[in-house]
Residue frames as qw, qx, qy, qz and C-alpha x, y, z in Angstrom:
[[0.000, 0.889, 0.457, 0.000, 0.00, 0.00, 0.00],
 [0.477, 0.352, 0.061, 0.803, 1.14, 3.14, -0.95],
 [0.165, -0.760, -0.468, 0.419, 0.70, 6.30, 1.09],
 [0.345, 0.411, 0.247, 0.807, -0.39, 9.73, -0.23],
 [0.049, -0.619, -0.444, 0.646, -1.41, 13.17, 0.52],
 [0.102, -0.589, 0.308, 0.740, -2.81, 14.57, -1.96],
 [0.969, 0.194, 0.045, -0.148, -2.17, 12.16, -4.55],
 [0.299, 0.731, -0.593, 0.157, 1.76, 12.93, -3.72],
 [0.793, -0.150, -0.586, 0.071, 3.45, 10.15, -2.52],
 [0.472, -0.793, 0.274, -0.272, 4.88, 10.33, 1.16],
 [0.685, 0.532, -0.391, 0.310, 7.95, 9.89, 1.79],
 [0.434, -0.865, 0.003, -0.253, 9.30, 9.90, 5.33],
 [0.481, 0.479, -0.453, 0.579, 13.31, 9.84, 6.62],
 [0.740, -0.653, -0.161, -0.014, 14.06, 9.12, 10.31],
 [0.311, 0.496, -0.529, 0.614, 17.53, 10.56, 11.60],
 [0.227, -0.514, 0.555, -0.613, 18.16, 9.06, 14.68],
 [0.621, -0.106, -0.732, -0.261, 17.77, 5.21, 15.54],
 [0.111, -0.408, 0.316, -0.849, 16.96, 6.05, 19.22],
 [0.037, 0.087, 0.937, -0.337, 14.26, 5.25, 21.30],
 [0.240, 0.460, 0.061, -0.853, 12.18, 8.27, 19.66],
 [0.310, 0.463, -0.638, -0.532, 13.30, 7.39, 16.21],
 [0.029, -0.011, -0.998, -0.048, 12.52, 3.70, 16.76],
 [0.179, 0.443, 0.749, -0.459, 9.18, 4.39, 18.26],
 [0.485, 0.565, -0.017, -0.667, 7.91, 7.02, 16.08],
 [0.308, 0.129, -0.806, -0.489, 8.69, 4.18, 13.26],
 [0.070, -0.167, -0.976, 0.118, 6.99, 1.56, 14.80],
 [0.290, 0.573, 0.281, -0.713, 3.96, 4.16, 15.02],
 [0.237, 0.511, -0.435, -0.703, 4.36, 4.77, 11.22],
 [0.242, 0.050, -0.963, -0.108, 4.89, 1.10, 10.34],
 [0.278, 0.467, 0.751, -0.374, 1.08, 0.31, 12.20],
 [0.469, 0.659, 0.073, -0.584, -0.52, 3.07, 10.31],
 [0.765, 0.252, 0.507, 0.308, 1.18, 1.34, 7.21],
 [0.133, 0.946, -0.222, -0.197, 3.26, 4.53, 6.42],
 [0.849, 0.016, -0.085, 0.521, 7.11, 3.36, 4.99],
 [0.294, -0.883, 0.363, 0.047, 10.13, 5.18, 6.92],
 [0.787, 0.391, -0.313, 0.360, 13.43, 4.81, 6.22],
 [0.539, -0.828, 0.153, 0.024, 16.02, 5.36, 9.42],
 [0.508, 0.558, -0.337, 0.564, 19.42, 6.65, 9.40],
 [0.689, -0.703, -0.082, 0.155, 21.45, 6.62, 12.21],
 [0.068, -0.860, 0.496, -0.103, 25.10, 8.29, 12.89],
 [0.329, -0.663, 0.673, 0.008, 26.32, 5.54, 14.45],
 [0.492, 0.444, -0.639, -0.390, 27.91, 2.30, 12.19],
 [0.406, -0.134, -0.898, 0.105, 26.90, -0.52, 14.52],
 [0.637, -0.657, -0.361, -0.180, 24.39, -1.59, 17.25],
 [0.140, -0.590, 0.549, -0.575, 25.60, -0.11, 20.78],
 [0.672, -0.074, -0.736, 0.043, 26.20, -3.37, 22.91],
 [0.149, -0.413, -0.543, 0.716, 25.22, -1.42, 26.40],
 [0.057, -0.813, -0.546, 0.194, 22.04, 0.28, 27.69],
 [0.273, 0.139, -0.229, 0.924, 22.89, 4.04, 27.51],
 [0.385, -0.558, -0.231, -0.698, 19.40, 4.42, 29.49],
 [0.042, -0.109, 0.905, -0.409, 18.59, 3.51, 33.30],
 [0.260, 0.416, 0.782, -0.384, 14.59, 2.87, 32.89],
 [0.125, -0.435, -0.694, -0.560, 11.39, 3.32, 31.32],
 [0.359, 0.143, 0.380, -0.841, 9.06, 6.04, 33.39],
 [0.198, 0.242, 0.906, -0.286, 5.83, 4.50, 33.82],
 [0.340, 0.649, -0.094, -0.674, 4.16, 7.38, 31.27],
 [0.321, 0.598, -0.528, -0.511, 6.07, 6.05, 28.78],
 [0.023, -0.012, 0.999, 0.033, 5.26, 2.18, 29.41],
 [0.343, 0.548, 0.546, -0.533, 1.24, 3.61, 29.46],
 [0.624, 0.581, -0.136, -0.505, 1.51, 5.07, 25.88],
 [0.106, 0.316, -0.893, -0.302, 3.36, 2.22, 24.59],
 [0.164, 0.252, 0.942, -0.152, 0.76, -0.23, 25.68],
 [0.499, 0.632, 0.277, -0.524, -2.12, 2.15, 24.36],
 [0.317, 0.589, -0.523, -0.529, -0.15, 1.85, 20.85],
 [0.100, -0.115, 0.988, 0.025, 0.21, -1.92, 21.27],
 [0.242, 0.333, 0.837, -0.360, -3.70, -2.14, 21.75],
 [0.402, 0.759, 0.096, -0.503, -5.25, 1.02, 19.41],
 [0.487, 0.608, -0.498, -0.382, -3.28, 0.39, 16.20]]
């Protein structure tokens, strides 16, 4: 499926494979938008560089998991 606005296509570029960047794909990717994600760095980072998940952010995740 192809996504437009318009009838232009949509195109959409992610800078930053993050936790943002990941998530806001993974949003996109439900809605059946394609993203493409670029990232600075040239390999996976084998250590956390977070200390937790606030309890906000484990509430909208699960509302995304369930609504889309």
């Amino acid at each position: 499926m192809s996504t437009t606005i318009n009838d232009t296509p949509v195109q959409i570029l992610i800078s930053g494979a993050g936790p943002v960047g990941l998530f806001q794909a993974l949003l996109l990717a439900k809605l059946k938008v394609p993203v493409r994600i670029i990232d600075r760095a040239s390999s996976i980072c084998p250590l956390s560089r977070s200390t937790g998940i606030r309890p906000r952010t484990l509430e909208i995740m699960d509302m995304v998991d369930h609504e889309l």
